[in-house]
C-alpha positions as CSV (number, residue, x, y, z in Angstrom):
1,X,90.6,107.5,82.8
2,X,93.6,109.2,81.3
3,X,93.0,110.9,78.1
4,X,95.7,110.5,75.3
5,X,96.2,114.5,75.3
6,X,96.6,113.9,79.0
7,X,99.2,111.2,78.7
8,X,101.1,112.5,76.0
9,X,101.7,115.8,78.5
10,X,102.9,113.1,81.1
11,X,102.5,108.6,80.9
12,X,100.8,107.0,84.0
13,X,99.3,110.9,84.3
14,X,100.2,114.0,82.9
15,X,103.8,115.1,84.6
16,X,102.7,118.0,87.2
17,X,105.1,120.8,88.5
18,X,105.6,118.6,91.2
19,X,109.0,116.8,92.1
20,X,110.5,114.4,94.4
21,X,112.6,117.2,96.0
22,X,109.7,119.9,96.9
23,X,107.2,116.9,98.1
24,X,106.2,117.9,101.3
25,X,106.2,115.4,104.6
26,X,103.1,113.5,104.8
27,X,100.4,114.5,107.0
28,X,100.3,111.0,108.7
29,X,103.0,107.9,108.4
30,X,101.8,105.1,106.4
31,X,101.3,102.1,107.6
32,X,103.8,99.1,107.0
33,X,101.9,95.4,108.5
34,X,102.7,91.9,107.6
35,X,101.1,91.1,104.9
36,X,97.8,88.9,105.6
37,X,96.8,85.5,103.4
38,X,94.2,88.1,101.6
39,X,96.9,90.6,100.9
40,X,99.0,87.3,99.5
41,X,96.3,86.6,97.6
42,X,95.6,89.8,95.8
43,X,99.3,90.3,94.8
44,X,98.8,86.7,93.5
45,X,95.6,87.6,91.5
46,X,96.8,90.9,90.2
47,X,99.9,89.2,88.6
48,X,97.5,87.3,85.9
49,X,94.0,85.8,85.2
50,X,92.9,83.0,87.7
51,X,89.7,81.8,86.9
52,X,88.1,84.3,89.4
53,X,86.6,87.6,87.9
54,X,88.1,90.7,89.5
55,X,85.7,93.2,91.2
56,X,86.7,96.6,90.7
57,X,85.4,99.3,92.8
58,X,84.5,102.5,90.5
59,X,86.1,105.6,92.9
60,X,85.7,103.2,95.7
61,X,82.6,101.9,97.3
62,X,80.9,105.3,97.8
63,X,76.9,105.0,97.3
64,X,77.2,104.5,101.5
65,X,80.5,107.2,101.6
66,X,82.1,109.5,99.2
67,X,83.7,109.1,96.1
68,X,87.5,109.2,96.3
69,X,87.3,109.5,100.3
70,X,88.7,106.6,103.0
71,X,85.4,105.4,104.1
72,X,84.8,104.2,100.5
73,X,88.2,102.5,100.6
74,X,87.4,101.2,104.2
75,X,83.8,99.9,103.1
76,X,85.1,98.1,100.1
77,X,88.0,96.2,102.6
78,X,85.2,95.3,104.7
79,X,82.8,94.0,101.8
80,X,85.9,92.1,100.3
81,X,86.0,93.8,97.1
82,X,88.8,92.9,95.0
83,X,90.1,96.3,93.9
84,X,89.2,100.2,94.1
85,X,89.8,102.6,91.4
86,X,91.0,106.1,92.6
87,X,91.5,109.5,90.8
88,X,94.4,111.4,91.8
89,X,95.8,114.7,91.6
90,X,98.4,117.1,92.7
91,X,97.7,120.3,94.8
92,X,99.5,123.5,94.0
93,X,102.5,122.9,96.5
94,X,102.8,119.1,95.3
95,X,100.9,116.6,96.6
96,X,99.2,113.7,95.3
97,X,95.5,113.8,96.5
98,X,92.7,111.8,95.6
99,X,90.2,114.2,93.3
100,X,88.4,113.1,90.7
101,X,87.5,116.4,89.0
102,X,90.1,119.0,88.1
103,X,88.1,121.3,90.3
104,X,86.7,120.5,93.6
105,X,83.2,122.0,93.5
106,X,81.1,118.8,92.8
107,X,82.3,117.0,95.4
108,X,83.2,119.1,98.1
109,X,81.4,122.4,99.8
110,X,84.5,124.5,98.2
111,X,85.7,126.2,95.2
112,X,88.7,126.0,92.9
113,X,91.0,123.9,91.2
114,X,93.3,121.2,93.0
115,X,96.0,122.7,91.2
116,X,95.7,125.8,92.3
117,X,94.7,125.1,96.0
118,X,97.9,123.4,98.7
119,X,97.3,120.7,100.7
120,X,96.0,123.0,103.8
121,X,93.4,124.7,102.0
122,X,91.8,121.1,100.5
123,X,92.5,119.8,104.2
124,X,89.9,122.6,105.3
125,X,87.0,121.2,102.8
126,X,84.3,118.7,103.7
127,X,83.4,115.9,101.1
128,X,80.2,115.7,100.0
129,X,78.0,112.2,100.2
130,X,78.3,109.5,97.5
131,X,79.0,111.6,94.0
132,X,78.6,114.7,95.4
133,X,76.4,117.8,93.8
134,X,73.6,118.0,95.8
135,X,75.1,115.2,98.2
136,X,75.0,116.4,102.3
137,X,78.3,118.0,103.1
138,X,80.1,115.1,105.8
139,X,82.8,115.2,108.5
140,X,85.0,113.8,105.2
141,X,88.4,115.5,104.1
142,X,90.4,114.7,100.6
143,X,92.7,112.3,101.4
144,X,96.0,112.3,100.6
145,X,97.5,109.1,98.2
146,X,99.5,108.1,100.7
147,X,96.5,107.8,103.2
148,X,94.2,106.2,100.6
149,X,97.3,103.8,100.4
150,X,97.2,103.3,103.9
151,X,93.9,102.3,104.4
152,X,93.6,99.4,102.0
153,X,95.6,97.6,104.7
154,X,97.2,95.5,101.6
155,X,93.8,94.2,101.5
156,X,92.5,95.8,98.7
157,X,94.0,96.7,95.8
158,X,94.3,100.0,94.2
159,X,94.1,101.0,90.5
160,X,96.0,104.5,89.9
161,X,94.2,106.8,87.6
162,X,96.3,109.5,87.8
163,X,94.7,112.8,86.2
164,X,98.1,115.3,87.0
165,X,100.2,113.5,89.0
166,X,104.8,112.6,88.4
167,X,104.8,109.4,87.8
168,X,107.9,109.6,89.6
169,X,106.3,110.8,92.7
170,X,103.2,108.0,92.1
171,X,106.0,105.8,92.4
172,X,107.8,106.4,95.4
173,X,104.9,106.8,97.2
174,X,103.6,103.2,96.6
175,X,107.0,102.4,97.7
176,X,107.1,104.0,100.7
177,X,103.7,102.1,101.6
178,X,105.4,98.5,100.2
179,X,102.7,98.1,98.2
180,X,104.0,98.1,94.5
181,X,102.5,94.4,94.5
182,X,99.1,95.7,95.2
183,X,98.8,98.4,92.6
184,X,98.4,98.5,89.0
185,X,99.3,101.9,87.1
186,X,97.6,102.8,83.7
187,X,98.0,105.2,81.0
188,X,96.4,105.5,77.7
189,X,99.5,106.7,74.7
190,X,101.8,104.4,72.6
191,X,103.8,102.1,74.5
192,X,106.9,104.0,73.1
193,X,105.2,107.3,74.8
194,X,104.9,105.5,78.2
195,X,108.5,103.7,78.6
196,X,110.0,107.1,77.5
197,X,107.9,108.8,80.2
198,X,107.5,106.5,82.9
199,X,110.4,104.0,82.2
200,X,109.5,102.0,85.5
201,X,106.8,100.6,83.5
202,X,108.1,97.3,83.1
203,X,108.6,97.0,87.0
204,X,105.3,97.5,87.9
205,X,101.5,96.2,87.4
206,X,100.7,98.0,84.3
207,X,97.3,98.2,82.0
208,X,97.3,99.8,79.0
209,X,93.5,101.7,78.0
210,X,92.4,100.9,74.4
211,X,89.8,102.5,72.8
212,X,87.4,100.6,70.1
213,X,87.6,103.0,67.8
214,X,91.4,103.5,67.3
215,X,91.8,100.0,67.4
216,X,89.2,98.2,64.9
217,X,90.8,97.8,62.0
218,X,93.5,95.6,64.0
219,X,93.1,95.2,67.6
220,X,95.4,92.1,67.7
221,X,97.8,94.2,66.2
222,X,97.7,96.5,68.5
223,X,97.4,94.5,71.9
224,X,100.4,93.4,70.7
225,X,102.4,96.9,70.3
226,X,102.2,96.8,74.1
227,X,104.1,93.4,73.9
228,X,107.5,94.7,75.3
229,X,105.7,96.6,78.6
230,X,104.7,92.9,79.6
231,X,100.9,94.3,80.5
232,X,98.9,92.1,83.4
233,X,95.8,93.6,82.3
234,X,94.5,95.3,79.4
235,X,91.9,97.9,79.7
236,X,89.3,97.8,76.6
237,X,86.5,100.8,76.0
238,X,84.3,98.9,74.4
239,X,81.4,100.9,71.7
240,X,79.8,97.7,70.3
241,X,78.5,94.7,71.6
242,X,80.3,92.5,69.1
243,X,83.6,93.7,69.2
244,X,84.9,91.8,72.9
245,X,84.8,88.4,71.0
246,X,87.8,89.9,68.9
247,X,90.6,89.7,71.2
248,X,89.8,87.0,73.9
249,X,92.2,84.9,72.3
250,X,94.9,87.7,72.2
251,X,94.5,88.8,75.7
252,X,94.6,85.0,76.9
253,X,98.0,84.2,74.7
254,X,99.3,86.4,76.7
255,X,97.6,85.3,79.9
256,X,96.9,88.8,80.7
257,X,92.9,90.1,82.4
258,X,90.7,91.6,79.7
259,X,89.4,94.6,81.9
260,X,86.0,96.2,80.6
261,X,83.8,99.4,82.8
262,X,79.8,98.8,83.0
263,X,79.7,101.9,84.3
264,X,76.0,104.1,83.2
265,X,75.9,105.0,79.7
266,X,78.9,102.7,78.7
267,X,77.5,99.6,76.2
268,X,77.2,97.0,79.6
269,X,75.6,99.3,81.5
270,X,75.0,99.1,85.4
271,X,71.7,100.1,85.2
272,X,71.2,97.6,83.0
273,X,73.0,95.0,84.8
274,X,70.5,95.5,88.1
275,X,67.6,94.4,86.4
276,X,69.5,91.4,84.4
277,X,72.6,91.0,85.5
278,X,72.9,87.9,82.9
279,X,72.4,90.2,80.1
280,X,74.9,92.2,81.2
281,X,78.0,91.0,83.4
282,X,77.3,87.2,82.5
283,X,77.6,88.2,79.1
284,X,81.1,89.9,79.6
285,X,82.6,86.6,81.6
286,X,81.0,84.9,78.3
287,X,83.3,86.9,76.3
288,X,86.3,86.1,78.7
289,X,86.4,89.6,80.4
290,X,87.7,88.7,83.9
291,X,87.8,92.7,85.7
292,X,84.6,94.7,85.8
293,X,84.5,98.3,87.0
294,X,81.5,99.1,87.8
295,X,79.4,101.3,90.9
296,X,77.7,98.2,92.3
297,X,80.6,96.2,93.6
298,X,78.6,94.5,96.2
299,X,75.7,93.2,94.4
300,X,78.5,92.4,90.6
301,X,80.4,90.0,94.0
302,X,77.3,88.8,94.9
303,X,75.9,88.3,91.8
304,X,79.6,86.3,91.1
305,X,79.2,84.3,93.8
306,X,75.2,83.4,93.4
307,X,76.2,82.3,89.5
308,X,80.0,80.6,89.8
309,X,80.4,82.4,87.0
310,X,84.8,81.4,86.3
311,X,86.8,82.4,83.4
312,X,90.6,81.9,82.1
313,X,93.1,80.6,84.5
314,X,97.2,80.7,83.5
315,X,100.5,81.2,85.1
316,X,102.2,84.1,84.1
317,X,105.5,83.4,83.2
């Protein structure tokens, strides 16, 4: 996720050195098909809560891949997950790659930071398996955002956590792959700090991320600073148990998705949620949450579709 520091350097990722003009041609076209019923139906789903609960794949589905890589894009199209979230970042001659870390070690067999590398010299590294370390070093290369955007198909779609990235740049490159329907952006900073920075904001699927902690004194209040930015989804990091209850009825008045990670070590925990899921994700649905990041996307779908779990359905206006 974006940090605030981060964001207030740059909205919707902290602005690089990068621009429009010094972007260099693509390494391979990207891809521009008729949109499928499934690709209808995810723009339709992304646009505001239907009753379904969003899967969201955490760096993609990469316990059978790699993190950030096109396999895990590829397996979660093929496993019908509902969305992937990718990190991107820039390289030192300007452009967008997908890179969790700021430096490339963990999950590749190189050294060095993104920044500091061009696109040739991360072209020439081999991605590690699943979340890298000690992970076999694979065939794998970074991809490129464009690329990544290219192999959803439309039928997946893609949640943008940009760590250094122009938003500008994010921007036209969704373009280019006519998928702006298909993508949310999100940015953690005021929503004053993100229109100034990123004043497409209001054209495009946007989450905000809100933090329990700066928000308990009044989190209705503060959903609703972000009132003007017209969110579809609202990102919540949640520290204690009883504090999703508190703005159910504030994200559904605005029939926007209350987004929550169960990602290890958060307070749903995946770990947790293998050995009862009803503990865990069931309980989130019971709270309204209708988006779950988590590293189990196949077995939070199946689990989904086992239960007939459903939550808050509207019409966004």
């Amino acid at each position: 996720m974006i940090s605030a520091t981060k964001v207030r350097a740059g909205a919707l990722g902290v602005l690089a050195a990068c621009s429009l003009a010094i972007l260099p041609q693509l390494a391979q076209p990207i891809l521009a098909a008729t949109p499928s019923a499934r690709s209808a139906e995810l723009v339709r789903r992304l646009a505001g809560p239907d009753g379904q609960v969003m899967v969201v794949a955490h760096r993609g589905c990469w316990k059978a891949t790699s993190e950030n890589s096109l396999d895990a894009i590829a397996q979660c199209r093929a496993m019908g997950i509902d969305m992937v979230e990718i990190d991107v970042r820039t390289s030192r001659d300007g452009v967008p790659v997908l890179m969790h870390d700021a430096d490339v070690a963990r999950t590749t067999d190189g050294t060095g930071r993104v920044a500091d590398l061009t696109l040739e010299d991360l072209r020439a590294l081999h991605l590690r398996e699943g979340m890298g370390r000690t992970g076999a070093v694979t065939e794998r290369r970074i991809p490129t955002l464009a690329e990544a955007l290219a192999a959803t198909g439309g039928e997946v779609l893609v949640n943008l956590d940009a760590k250094a990235v122009d938003p500008a740049v994010l921007l036209r490159i969704v373009d280019e792959a006519g998928l702006r329907g298909h993508v949310l952006f999100k940015a953690e900073a005021s929503a004053s700090e993100i229109a100034q920075r990123a004043p497409f904001v209001r054209d495009v699927h946007f989450q905000p991320i809100l933090r329990e902690p700066g928000m308990a004194d009044a989190p209705v209040a503060t959903v609703a600073s972000y009132d003007a930015l017209a969110p579809v989804s609202y990102e919540i990091d949640v520290k204690t148990q009883g504090f999703l209850p508190r703005l159910t009825d504030a994200l559904r008045a605005r029939c926007a998705r209350y987004w929550v990670n169960s990602l290890a070590g958060r307070v749903y925990d995946d770990r947790a949620a293998l050995e009862d899921p009803d503990a865990v994700w069931g309980r989130l649905v019971a709270y309204g949450v209708d988006a779950i990041q988590t590293d189990h996307p196949g077995i939070l779908k199946d689990y989904l579709s086992r239960s007939g779990l459903r939550s808050f359905a509207c019409t966004p206006s």
